[in-house]
PLY file of the C-alpha trace (Angstrom):
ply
format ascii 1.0
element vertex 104
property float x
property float y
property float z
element edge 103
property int vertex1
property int vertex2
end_header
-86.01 18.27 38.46
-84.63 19.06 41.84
-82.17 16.66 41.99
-80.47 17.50 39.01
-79.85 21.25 40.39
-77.55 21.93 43.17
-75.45 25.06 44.24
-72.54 24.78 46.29
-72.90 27.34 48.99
-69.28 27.04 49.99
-68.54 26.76 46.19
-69.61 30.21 45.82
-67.64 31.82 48.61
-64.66 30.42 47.52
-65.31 31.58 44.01
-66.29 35.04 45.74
-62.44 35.34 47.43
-60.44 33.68 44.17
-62.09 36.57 42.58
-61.34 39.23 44.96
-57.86 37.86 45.34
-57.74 38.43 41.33
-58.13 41.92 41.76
-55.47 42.28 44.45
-53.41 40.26 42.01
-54.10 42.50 38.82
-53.49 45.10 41.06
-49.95 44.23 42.71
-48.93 43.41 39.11
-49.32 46.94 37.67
-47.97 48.63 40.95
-44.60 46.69 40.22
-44.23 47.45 36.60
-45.69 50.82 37.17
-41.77 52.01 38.38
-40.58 51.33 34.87
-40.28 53.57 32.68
-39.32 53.48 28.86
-36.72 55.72 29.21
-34.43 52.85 31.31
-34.69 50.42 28.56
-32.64 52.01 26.05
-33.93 53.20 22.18
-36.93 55.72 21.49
-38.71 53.74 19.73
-38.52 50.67 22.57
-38.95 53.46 25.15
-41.97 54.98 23.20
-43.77 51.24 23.29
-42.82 50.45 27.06
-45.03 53.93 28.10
-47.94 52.96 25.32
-47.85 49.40 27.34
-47.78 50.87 30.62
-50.53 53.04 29.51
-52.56 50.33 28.07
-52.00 47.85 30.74
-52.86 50.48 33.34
-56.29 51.08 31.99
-57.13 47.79 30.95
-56.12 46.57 34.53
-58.65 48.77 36.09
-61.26 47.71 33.67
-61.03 44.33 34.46
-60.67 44.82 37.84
-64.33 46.87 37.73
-65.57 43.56 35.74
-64.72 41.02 38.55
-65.78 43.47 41.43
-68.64 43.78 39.77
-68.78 39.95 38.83
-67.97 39.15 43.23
-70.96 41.86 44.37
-73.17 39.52 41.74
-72.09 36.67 43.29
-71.89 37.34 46.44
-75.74 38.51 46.03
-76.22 34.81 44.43
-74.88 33.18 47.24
-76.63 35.51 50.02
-79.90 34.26 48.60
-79.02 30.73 48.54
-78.76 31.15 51.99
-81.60 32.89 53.12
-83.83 30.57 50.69
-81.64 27.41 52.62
-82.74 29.04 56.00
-86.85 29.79 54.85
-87.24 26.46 53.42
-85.38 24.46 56.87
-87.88 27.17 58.30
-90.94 26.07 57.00
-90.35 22.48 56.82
-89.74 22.68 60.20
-93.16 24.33 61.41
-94.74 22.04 59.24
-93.56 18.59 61.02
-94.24 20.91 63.83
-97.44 21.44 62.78
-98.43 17.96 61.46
-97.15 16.46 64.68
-99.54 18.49 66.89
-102.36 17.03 65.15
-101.46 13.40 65.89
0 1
1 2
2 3
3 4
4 5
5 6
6 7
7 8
8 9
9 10
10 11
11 12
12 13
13 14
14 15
15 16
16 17
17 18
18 19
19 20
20 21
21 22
22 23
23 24
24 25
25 26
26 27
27 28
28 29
29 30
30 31
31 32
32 33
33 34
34 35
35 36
36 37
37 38
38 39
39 40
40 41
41 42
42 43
43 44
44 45
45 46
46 47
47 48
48 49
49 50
50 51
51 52
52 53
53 54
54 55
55 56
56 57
57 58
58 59
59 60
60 61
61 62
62 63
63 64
64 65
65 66
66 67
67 68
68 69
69 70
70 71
71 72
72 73
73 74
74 75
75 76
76 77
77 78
78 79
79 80
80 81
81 82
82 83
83 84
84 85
85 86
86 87
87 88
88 89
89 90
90 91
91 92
92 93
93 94
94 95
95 96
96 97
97 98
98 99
99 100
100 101
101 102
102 103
């Protein structure tokens, strides 16, 4: 069974900062539509859509940018415990050949 599970340690922390950079991405792409305003484009009607999409994109931006933070803490968690399991199990095996070699 164990050697058909692995996890990527590294894997994870580059998943960790493509996620994060997502954010700063989502982020940077509402703060440079976010100086347009219907009212430059030309008819009501276009003008009145432009703000409804601003409005729309503005809130679903910050939802999905809660999502992946929250998505990064969980892995970020994840990968904090491969480690520390990583480091107890070198651990033990360690004072075990330790411990088996004292009894030779």
């Amino acid at each position: 069974m164990g050697s058909h599970y692995k996890t990527d340690i590294d894997a994870l922390g580059k998943f960790v900062a493509s996620l994060e950079a997502s954010i700063d991405e989502l982020s940077a792409a509402r703060t440079a539509l976010s100086h347009i305003r219907g009212d430059q484009i030309g008819t009501a009607r276009l003008d009145e859509a432009c703000d409804t999409f601003q409005d729309r994109w503005r809130y679903a931006t910050k939802q999905l940018s809660e999502q992946i933070g929250d998505i990064s803490e969980g892995v970020k968690d994840n990968k904090l415990s491969y480690e520390e399991l990583e480091e107890n199990l070198a651990d033990a095996l360690t004072k075990f050949q330790a411990s088996t070699s004292a009894g030779k």
